[in-house]
C-alpha positions as CSV (number, residue, x, y, z in Angstrom):
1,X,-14.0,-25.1,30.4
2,X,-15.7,-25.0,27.0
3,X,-18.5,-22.7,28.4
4,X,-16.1,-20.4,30.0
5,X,-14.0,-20.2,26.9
6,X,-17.6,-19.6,24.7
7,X,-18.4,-16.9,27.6
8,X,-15.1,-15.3,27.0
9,X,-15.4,-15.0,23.5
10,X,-18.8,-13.3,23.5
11,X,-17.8,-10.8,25.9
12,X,-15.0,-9.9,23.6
13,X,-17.1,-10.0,20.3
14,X,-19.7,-7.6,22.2
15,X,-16.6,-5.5,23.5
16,X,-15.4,-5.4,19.7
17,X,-19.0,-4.2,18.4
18,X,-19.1,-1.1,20.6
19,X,-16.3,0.1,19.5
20,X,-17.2,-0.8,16.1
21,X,-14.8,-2.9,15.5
22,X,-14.5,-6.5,13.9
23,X,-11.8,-8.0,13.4
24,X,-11.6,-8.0,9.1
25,X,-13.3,-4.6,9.2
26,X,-10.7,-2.8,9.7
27,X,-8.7,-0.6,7.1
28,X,-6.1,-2.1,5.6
29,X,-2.2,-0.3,6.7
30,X,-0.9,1.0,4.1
31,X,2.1,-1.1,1.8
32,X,5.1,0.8,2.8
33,X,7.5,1.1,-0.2
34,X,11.0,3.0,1.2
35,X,12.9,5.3,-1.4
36,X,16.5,4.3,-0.8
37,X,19.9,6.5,-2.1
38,X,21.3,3.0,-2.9
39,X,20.3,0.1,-5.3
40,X,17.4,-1.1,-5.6
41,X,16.5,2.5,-5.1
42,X,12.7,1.9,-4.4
43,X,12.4,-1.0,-1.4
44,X,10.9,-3.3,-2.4
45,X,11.9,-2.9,-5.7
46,X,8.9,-5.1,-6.5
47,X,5.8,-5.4,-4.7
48,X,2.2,-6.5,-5.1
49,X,-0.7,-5.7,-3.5
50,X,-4.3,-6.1,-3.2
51,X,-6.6,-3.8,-5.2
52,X,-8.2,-0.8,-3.0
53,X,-5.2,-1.3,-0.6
54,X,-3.5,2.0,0.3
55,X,0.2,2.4,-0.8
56,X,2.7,4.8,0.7
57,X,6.3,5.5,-0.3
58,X,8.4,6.9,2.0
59,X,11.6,8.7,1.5
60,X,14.1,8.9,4.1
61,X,16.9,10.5,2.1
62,X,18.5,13.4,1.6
63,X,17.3,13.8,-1.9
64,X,14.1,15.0,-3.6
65,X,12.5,12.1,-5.5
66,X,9.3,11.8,-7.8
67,X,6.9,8.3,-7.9
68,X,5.9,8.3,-11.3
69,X,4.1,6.0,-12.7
70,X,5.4,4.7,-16.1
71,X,2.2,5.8,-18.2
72,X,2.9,9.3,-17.4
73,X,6.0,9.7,-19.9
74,X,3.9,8.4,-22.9
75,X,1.2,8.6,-24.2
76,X,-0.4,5.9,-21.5
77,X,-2.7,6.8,-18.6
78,X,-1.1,8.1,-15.9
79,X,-2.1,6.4,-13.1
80,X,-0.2,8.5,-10.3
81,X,2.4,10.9,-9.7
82,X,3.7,12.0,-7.0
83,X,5.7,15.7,-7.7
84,X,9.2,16.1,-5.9
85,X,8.8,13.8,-1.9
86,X,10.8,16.3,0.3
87,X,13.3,14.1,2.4
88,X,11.9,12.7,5.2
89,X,8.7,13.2,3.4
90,X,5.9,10.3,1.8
91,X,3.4,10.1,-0.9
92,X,0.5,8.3,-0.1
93,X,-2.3,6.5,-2.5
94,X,-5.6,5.2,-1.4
95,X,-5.4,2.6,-3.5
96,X,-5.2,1.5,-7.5
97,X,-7.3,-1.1,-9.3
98,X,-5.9,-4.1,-10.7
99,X,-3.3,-4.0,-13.1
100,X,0.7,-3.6,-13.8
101,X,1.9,-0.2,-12.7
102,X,5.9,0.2,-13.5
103,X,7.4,3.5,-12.2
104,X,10.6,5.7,-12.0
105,X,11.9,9.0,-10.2
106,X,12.0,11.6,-12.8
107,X,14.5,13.4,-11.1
108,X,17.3,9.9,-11.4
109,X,15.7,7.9,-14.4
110,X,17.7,4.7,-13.0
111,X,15.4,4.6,-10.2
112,X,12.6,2.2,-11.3
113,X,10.1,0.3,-9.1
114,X,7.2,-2.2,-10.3
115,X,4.1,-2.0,-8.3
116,X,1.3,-4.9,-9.1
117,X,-1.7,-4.4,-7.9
118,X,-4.4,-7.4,-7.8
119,X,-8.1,-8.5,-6.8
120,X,-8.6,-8.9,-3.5
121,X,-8.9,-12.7,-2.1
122,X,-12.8,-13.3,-1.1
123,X,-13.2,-14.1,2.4
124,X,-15.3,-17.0,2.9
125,X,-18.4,-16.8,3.5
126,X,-20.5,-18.6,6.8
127,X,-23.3,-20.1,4.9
């Protein structure tokens, strides 16, 4: 049983590195962050990720709306902004570095979302 389980597995693994493929090696999906026409507006309101991690918002309304990050109305760094999302349309980010990113829709200021964005967890390592 044990061997044929073992055999199993290295036919798989060998299957997976002709493809190129290992599992972990993959790209990450994106975090998927909906614009809503009702409170709390951005869903999840709040959300955290992992740094390098691709973010998309995508609005399914029938409203333009902006994703702008916080920094961008002051004299801060703007981090991102996404111009007007067409309904039914997304804006999509490859990723942010670590920090506290706090946005709005210029277009209806009471929309606000908080986005936190932190180091990625280090896989152990076989040693």
């Amino acid at each position: 049983m044990f061997a044929s389980l073992t055999r199993m597995f290295i036919v798989a693994a060998v299957g997976l590195l002709g493809m190129g493929v290992w599992p972990g090696s993959a790209a990450l999906p994106p975090l998927q962050i909906t614009i809503e026409s009702n409170s709390p507006y951005y869903f999840p309101a709040s959300a955290t990720v992992s740094a390098g991690a691709p973010i998309q918002w995508d609005n399914p309304t029938a409203s333009h709306h902006t994703v702008t990050h916080d920094g961008c109305a002051s004299d801060g760094l703007c981090a991102f902004d996404s111009g007007s999302v067409a309904p039914n349309g997304s804006f999509a980010l490859p990723g942010l570095p670590p920090g506290r990113y706090p946005y709005h829709c210029t277009l209806h200021p009471i929309m606000r979302g908080i986005l936190t964005v932190v180091d990625p967890v280090p896989l152990p390592s076989a040693t």
